[in-house]
N, C-alpha and C positions, 0 to 999 in steps of 0.2 A: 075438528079432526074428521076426517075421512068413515062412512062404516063400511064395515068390511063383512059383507051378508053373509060368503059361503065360508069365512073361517066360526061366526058364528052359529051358523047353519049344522056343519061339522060338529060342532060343541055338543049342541044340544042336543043330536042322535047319539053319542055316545055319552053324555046322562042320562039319556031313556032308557038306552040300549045295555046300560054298564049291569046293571042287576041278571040280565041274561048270557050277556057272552061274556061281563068280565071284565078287565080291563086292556081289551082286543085293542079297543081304538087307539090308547093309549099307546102300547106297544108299534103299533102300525105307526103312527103319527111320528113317533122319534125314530123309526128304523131306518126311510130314508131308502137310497135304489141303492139297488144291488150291486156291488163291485165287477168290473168287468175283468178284472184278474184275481184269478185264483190260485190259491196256494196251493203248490205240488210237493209230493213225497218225493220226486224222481233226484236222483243225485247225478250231477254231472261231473263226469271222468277227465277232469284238466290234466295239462301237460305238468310235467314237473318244469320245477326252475330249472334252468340249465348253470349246470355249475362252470364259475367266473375264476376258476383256480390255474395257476400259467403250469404249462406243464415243466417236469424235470428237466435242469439245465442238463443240456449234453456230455455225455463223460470224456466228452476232449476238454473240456473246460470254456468250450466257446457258448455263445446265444441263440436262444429261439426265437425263430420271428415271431409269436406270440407276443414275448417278454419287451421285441425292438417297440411292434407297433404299440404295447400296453402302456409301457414306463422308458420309455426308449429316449425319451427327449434328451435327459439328464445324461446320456452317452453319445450326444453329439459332436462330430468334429474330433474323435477317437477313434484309431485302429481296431476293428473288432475282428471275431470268428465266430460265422453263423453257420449253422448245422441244418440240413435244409435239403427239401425236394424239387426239382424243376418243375413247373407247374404251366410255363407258358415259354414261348421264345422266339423273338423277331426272326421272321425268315425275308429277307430280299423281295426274291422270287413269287413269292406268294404274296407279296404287299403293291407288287408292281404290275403283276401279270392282269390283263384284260381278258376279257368271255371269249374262247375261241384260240388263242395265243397259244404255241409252241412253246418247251422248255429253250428250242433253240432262239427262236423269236424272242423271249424275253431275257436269255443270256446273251444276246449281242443288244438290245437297248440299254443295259446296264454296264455293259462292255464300253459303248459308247459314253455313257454319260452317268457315269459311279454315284453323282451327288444326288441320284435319285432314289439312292438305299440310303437308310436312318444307320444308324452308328448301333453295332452289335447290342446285344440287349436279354436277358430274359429274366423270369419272376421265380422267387422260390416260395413253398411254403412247409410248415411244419407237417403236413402229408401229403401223399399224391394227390388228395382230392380236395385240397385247400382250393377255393377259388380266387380266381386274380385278384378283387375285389378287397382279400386281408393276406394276400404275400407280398414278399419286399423286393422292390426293384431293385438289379443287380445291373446295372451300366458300366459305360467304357468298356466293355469285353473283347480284349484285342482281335483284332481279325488280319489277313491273311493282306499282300500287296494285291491292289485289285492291277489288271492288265495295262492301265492309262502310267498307275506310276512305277508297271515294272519296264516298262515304254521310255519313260521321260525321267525318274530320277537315275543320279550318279549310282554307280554299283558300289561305292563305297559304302551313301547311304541306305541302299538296300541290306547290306552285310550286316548293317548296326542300327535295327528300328527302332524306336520310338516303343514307348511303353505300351501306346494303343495297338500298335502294329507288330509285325510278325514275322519272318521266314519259314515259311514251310520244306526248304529243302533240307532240312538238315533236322531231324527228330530230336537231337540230342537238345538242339538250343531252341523248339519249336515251342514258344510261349503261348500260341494259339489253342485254346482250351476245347475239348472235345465234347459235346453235352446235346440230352434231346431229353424230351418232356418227358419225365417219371426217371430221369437218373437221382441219385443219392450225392449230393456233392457238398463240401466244407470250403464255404470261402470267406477271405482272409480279405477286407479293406476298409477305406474309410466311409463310416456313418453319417450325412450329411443330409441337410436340406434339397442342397442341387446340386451338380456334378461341374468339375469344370468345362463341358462343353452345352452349361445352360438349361437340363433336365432337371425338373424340378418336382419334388413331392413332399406335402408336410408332414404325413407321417413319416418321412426318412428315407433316404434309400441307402445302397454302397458300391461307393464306386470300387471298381475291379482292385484287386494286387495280384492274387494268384487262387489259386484254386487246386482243391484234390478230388478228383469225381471217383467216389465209392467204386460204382456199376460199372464202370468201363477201364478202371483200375490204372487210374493213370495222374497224373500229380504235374505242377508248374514245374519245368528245370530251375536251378539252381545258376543262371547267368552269371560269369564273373564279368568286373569290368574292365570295360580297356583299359590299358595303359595309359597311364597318367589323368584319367577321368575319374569322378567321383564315385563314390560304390552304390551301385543298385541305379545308375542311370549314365547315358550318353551324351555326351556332349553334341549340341546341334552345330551344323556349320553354319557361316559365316553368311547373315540373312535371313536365319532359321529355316523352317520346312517349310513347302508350299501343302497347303490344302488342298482337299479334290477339288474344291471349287475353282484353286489354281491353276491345277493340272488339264482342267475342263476346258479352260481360257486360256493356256497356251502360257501361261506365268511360268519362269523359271525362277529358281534360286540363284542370289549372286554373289 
């Protein structure tokens, strides 16, 4: 075996040494270095938890988008009513327009060529200052005939649009909804994964039916339907609608 001089060396000064200072060396030899962290008195002031509770259903008897996005799955593919603040909303104009461009300049390239706006759209949430990121998409939001298919469809089927779509000259039957970021609005449709024109979200969205906007105090009309057509919708004619994609390429109906 190995000697080992300076643990013996050691030794032997604190047996000479022990009758004077004690048992110092001893002490010293198990103490060992000194910790590089030390313990503090200081108390640090954390956040609280943030409480995980859905707020009160609405006293119309519809849902919070808290409640859609929390436990929402299980109401899939059902007619709902969400209570709910505008928090965001596709604008055209503002998705198309380039650095420098005119209001006039970018309503006549849209004028031109309509399939270069997204299909109406905006987000709601449980306050005004919900951000996009936990409100619920609200799609198919009918909109207005754009210029190509007040141009090229039959005035019949202008008279009588489509769900997505609209007439604005006549208020009474104007299904077209009135809405801008921070309105108070109650709408009414189906809870779903994706929309029928392909939008998709897995936490949920709802596609359009109608809507009552608090703030501007105004409500979807009450459409009756034609004669001899089914209720709550229009008969398309014969070859269906053309798309703006159609209407872009000169496609008619036949």
């Amino acid at each position: 075996m190995p000697h080992r001089h300076g643990v013996r060396t050691i030794t032997f000064a604190c047996v000479l040494l022990a009758p004077i200072f004690g048992t110092a060396c001893d002490k010293d030899k198990l103490k060992g270095p000194e910790a590089e962290v030390k313990k503090t008195d200081v108390k640090l002031d954390l956040p609280g938890i943030p409480p995980f509770d859905l707020p009160p259903p609405p006293a119309d008897g519809g849902h919070s988008v808290k409640e859609l996005r929390v436990k929402g799955k299980k109401l899939f593919d059902s007619e709902l009513v969400v209570h709910g603040y505008i928090t965001w909303a596709y604008d055209c104009m503002t998705a198309v327009r380039q650095p420098g461009q005119t209001d006039k300049e970018v309503a006549k390239i849209i004028e031109d060529d309509p399939t270069k706006c997204e299909r109406p759209k905006f987000y709601i949430g449980d306050t005004k200052e919900t951000p996009a990121e936990k409100s619920l998409w609200v799609v198919d939001v009918p909109r207005p005939y754009n210029a190509l298919e007040i141009k090229r469809l039959p005035k019949e089927e202008l008279k009588n649009p489509p769900p997505d779509r609209c007439n604005t000259k006549d208020p009474k039957t104007n299904t077209c909804p009135p809405y801008a970021v921070g309105d108070e609005v109650v709408i009414t449709g189906d809870f779903k994964m994706a929309s029928p024109h392909s939008e998709r979200n897995s936490d949920g969205l709802m596609v359009y039916k109608k809507m009552k906007n608090v703030t501007q105090t105004w409500e979807s009309p009450v459409i009756e339907p034609p004669p001899g057509g089914p209720t709550g919708s229009t008969p398309p004619p014969t070859g269906g609608r053309p798309s703006p994609e159609d209407l872009v390429k000169g496609k008619k109906t036949h």
